[in-house]
C-alpha positions as CSV (number, residue, x, y, z in Angstrom):
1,X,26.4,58.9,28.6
2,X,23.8,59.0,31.4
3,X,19.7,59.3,31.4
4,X,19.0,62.8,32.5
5,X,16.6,62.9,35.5
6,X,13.3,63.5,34.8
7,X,13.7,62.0,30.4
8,X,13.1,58.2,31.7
9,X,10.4,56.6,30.7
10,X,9.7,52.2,30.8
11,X,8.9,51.0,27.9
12,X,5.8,50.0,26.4
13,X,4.3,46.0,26.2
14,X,4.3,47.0,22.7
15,X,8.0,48.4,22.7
16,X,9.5,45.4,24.5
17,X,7.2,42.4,22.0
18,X,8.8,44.5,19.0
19,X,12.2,42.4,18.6
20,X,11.1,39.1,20.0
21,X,7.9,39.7,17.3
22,X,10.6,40.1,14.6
23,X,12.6,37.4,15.3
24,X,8.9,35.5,16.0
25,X,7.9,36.0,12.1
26,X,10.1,34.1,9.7
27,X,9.4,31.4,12.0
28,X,5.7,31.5,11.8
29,X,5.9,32.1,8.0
30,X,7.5,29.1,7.6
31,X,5.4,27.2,9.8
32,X,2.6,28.5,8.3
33,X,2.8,28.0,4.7
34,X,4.2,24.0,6.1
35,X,1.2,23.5,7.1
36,X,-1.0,24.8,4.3
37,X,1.0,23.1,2.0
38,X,0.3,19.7,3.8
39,X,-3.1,20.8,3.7
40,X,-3.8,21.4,0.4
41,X,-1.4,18.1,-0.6
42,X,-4.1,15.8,1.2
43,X,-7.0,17.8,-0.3
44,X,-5.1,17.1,-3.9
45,X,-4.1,13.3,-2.6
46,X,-7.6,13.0,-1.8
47,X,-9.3,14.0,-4.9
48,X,-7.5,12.5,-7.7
49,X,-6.6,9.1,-5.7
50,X,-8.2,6.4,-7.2
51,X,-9.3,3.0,-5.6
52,X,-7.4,-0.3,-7.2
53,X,-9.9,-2.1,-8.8
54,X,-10.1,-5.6,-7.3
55,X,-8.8,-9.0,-9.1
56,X,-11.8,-11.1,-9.9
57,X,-10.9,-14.9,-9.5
58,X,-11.9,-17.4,-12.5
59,X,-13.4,-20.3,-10.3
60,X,-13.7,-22.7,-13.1
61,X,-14.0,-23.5,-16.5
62,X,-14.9,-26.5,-18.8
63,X,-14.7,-26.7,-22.4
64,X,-16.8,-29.5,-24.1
65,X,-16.2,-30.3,-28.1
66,X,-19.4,-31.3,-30.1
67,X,-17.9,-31.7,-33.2
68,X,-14.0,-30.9,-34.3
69,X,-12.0,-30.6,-37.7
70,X,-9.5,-28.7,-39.8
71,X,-12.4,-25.8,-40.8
72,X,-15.1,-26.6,-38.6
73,X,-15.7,-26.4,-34.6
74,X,-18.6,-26.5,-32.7
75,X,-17.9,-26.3,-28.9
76,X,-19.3,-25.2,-25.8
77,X,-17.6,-23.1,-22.5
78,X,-19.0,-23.0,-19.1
79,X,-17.3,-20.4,-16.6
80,X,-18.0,-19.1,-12.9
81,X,-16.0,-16.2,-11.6
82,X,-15.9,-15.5,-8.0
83,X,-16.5,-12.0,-7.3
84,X,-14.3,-10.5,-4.1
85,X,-16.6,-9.1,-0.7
86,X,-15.1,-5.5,-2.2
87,X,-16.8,-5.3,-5.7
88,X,-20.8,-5.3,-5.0
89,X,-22.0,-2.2,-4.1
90,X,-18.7,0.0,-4.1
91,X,-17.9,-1.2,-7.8
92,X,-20.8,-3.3,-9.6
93,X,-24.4,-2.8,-9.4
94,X,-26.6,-5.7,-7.8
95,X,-28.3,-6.4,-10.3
96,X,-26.9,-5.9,-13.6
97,X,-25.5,-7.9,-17.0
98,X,-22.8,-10.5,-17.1
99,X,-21.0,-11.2,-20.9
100,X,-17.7,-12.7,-21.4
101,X,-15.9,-13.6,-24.7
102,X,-13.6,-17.0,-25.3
103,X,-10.2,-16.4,-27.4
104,X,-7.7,-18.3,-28.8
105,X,-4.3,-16.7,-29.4
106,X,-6.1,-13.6,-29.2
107,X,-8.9,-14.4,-31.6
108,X,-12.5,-14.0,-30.4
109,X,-14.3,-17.8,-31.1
110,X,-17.5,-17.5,-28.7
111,X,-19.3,-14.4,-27.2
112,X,-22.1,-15.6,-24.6
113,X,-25.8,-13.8,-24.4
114,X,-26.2,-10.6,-21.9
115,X,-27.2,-13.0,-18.8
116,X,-28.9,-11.0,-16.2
117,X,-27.7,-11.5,-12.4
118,X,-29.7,-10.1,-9.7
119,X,-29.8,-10.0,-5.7
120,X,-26.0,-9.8,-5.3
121,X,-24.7,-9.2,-1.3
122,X,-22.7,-6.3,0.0
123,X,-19.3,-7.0,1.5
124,X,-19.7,-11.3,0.4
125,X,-18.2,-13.3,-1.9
126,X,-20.5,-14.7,-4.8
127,X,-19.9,-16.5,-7.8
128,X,-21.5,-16.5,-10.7
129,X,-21.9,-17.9,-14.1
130,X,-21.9,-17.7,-17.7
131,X,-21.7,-19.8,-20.9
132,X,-20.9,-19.7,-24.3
133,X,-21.7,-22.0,-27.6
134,X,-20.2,-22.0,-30.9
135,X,-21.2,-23.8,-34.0
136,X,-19.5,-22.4,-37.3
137,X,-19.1,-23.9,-40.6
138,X,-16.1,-22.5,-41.5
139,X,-13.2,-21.2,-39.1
140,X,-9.8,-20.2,-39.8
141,X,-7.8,-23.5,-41.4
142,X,-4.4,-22.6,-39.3
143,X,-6.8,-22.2,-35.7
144,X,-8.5,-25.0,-36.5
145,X,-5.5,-27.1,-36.9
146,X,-3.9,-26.0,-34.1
147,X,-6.9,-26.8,-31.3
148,X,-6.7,-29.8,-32.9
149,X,-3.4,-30.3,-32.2
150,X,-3.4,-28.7,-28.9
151,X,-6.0,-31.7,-28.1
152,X,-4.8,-34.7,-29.6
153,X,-1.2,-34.0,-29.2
154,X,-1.0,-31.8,-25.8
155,X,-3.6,-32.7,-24.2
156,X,-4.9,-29.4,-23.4
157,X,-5.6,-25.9,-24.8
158,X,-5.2,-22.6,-23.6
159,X,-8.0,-19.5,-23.7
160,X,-8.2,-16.6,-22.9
161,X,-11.6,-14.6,-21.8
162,X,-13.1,-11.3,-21.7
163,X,-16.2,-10.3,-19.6
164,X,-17.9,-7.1,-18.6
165,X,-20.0,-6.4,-15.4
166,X,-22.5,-3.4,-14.6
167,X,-20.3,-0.5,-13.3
168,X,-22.6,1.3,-10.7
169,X,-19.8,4.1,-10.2
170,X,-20.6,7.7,-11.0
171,X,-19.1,9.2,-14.2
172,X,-18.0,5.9,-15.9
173,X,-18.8,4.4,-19.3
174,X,-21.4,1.7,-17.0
175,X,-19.2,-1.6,-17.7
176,X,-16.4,-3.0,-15.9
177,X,-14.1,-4.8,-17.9
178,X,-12.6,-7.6,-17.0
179,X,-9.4,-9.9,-19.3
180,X,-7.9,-13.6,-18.2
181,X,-5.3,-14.3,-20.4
182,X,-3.9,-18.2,-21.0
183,X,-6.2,-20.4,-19.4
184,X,-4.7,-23.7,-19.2
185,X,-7.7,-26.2,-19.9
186,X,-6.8,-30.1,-19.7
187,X,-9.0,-32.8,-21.2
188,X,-9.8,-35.9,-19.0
189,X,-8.0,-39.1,-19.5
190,X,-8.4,-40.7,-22.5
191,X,-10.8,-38.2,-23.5
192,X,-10.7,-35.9,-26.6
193,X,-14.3,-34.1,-25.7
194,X,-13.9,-32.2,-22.4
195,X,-11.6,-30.1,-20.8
196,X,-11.3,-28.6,-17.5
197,X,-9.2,-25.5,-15.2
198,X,-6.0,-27.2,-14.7
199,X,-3.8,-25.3,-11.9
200,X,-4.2,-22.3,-10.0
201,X,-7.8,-20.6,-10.2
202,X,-6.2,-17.2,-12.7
203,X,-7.1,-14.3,-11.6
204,X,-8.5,-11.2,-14.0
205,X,-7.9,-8.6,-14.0
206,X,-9.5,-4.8,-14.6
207,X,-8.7,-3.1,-18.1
């Protein structure tokens, strides 16, 4: 069937964008809603990701034994943890309160004083220091037995230790909590008095 001469007209810019426009949008739909989906992951991602809290390494640890029996223990710890470049500044204050607490087999023997550390460096590595005393009359009969024998049979004891340090982060609870579980202490040769680290520095670990 033929165009009658004089009906002919070119199409439009409009007319002739039309079908490649329709064949155009599912594409660009798609595309689209890729992209704001990827967008609006990384603004989730983003706001709910939380930075690890970093390991705190125990640098040492002594134990020294005043006085020693079945119901009585009087005993003093010394401890210095080394606190990672990433913790002052982005996760602990500068100046703030150090306490830790000494167990045995999960039983709390010795909490230190609040002891006040100040002047800490951004991005360095510090250590610092804490210590603990305990003089009781009368202590569980099976814990004292069993230090006891951990001494004069093993030749070492084991602790574990709590300690908290001034959280400077926004909307926390303003401690950061710290546990070191079975800390292998080993008394000197032919000593029954004083114990040291033995082994690999432990690291702790945020709770």
């Amino acid at each position: 069937m033929g165009i009658e001469e004089g009906n002919y007209k070119e199409p439009t810019t409009d007319e002739l964008m039309f079908p490649m426009r329709c064949k155009c949008r599912p594409c660009c739909f798609v595309f689209v809603c890729i992209v704001a989906g990827l967008l609006v992951f990384s603004i989730y991602k983003a706001a709910t990701y939380k930075e690890p809290v970093p390991k705190i390494e125990l640098a040492s640890m002594d134990f020294t034994v005043l006085n020693i029996s079945d119901t009585r223990l009087s005993a003093k710890w010394n401890m210095s943890i080394r606190i990672p470049n990433d913790l002052p500044g982005k996760f602990i204050c500068f100046q703030g309160d150090l306490q830790a607490s000494f167990l045995y087999k999960n039983i709390t023997l010795a909490t230190s004083s609040q002891e006040k550390y100040t002047n800490l460096i951004y991005d360095e590595p510090q250590v610092l220091r804490v210590s603990a005393s305990l003089s009781r009359e009368d202590i569980d009969g099976l814990i004292g037995k069993d230090i006891t024998e951990d001494i004069k049979e093993k030749k070492e004891v084991r602790f574990g230790t709590r300690f908290y340090l001034t959280d400077c982060r926004k909307k926390t609870s303003g401690t950061l909590r710290y546990a070191c579980d079975d800390v292998t202490l080993r008394f000197e040769p032919g000593s029954e008095m004083k114990a040291a680290l033995f082994g690999k520095n432990p690291r702790c670990v945020n709770y």
